[in-house]
C-alpha angles and dihedrals in degrees: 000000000000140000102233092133089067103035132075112200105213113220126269096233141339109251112235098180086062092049108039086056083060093051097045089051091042086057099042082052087051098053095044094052096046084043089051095052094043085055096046093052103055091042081060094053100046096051094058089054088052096046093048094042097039102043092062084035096054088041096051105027106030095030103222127148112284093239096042082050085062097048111048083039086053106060099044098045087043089057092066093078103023083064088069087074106007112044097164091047098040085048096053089042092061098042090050085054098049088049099044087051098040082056100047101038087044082116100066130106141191085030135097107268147223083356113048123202090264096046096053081052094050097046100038080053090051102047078051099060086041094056095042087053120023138049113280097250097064090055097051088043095061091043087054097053095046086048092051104048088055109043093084086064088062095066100058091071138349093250090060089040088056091037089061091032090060092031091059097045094052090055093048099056093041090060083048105061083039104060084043094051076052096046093049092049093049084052084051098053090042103054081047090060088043095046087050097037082060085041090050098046089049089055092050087047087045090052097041098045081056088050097052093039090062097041088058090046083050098045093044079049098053095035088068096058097042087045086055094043092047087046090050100043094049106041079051102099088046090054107046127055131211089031110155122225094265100058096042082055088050093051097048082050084058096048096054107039079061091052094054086047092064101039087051091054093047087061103041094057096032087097085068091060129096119286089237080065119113105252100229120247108208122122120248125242126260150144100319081062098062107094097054092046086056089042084058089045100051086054096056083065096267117118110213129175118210127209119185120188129215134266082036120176108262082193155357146071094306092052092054098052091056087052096050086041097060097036082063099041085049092044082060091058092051102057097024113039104018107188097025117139105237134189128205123196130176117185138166110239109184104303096343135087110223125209125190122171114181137175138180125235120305109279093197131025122287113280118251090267093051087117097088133170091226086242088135103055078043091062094048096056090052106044083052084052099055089059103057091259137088149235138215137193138182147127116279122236102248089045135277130070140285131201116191123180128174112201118189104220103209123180087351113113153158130066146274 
């Protein structure tokens, strides 16, 4: 019935909303990860300066073994970049460290204890990457353990008791500044979705406003020539003179199928209108409907057989779409194959509404308007679609067309 093998239908419009919310996440994947590795990199650095700078400081200062030096160096310069990807872990290395090092340098004397100079560094960077990048509590939770650990220690002389009160305040700032620099970045990111979610619906009313603009142009079109052919058609059998019975019948056939043309279209396209615009109140066609669309048909020279199954939709989505199915399917026939017997069967199957249309090969040539866009067998499958079913379409192989479409009904019910 149609050429579809041989059409591609281009699309309507690209969809910038869609596209610019790719874009917008490509770029927030972009940032993080470039955040991450510059991170990544100056916790790396650092570390290395703490660990060169901590490991001769704890072994002459604070007078504790070389290898333990290294080690408890070590983990707490090592936490800096490991806190990048493993906060908990990065959090509890640097504690066990603080600890290990607060218990073997507890000896010393003239010198900050239990928190050294570098370690008050180390751990006030940490508690930084922790509150840019991670939740807050995670941050707070690793500054409570560090502070815990330690406050014993406060209690064995004044200068340990100052050394974790300043420690601790350090840190704390330090967190501080951090989860507001994050907070002010997530603000940030934030107000940059927001900024291209409005972008991006200005683009889609932009669009829509174009789409309607050009249905109305289309139905006030197509409304002229409907509105001539309906005049036509109807003043006939005053014009002429000598017209059979027949003829004037066929005319007044003409004339309203022109009519319902019209009154269709109106509400089709009375969705574009204003919203100060009356909603129209006609009812929609639908099964019931059936047998008068084929006996319009069959007078148009085409012989078609309808079979209508039990428990059938009186209403509903699901019935219109049937109707519109086969009106369209019917419509190809016509056009395409003018003269070929056709059969129409509409059946409930389970929970769907099945709709076949098939008709043998053309009996006579291809009207004037064979040459379609396959716009028709296009709007099927999406009005099948819309509904949560499918359509399919194709030539038979003996020759002819077939249009099957499966419908779920849904809440619709009844019969006809």
């Amino acid at each position: 019935m149609d050429d579809t093998q041989h059409t591609t239908e281009p699309p309507l419009a690209p969809a910038p909303p869609a596209a610019a919310g790719a874009a917008t996440l490509g770029g927030a994947l972009v940032d993080d990860r470039r955040f991450r590795a510059w991170v990544w990199v100056a916790t790396s650095l650092l570390a290395v300066v703490l660990l060169v700078v901590s490991v001769p400081l704890a072994a002459t200062v604070y007078g504790v073994h070389l290898l333990a030096a290294f080690a408890t160096s070590l983990a707490l310069a090592g936490a800096l970049p490991l806190a990048v990807r493993l906060p908990w872990f990065a959090a509890a290395l640097a504690t066990a460290g603080l600890l290990a090092f607060a218990l073997l340098s507890s000896g010393s004397e003239g010198a900050p204890w239990p928190w050294p100079v570098t370690t008050i560094i180390g751990q006030g960077s940490l508690l930084i990457v922790l509150g840019l990048m991670r939740p807050w509590w995670v941050g707070l939770a690793a500054w409570l353990a560090c502070v815990l650990v330690t406050t014993p220690f406060a209690f064995v002389d004044a200068g340990a008791a100052a050394n974790v009160v300043t420690a601790a305040a350090v840190t704390a700032l330090a967190f501080a500044v951090a989860v507001l620099v994050a907070q002010r970045r997530l603000i940030g990111a934030e107000l940059f979705r927001e900024r291209a979610h409005s972008a991006s619906e200005q683009q889609r009313r932009v669009l829509v406003e174009e789409r309607n603009r050009i249905a109305r142009e289309l139905h006030d079109v197509v409304a002229h020539g409907l509105s001539i052919i309906h005049v036509q058609a109807t003043s006939a059998p005053y014009r002429v003179e000598g017209l059979s019975e027949g003829a004037k019948a066929e005319f007044a056939e003409i004339a309203a199928s022109a009519r319902t043309a019209m009154t269709e279209m109106r509400q089709l396209l009375g969705v574009l209108r204003s919203a100060d615009a009356a909603a129209e109140t006609t009812p929609q066609p639908g099964l019931r409907e059936l047998p008068v669309l084929v006996a319009s048909v069959e007078r148009a020279g085409v012989p078609v057989t309808l079979e209508l199954g039990e428990r059938l939709p009186e209403a509903g989505l699901a019935a219109t779409a049937a109707y519109r199915i086969v009106q369209e399917a019917l419509s190809n026939v016509v056009r395409h194959a003018p003269g070929a017997s056709t059969h129409v069967s509409v059946e409930v199957l389970a929970d769907d509404l099945v709709v076949s249309v098939e008709n043998d090969a053309a009996a006579d040539a291809p009207g004037p308007d064979a040459k379609g866009g396959a716009h028709g067998l296009v709007g099927i499958g999406e009005r099948a679609a819309l509904l949560g079913g499918r359509a399919e379409y194709g030539e038979l192989p003996g020759g002819g067309y077939r249009v099957l479409a499966t419908l779920p009904l849904g809440a619709d019910g009844g019969t006809v």
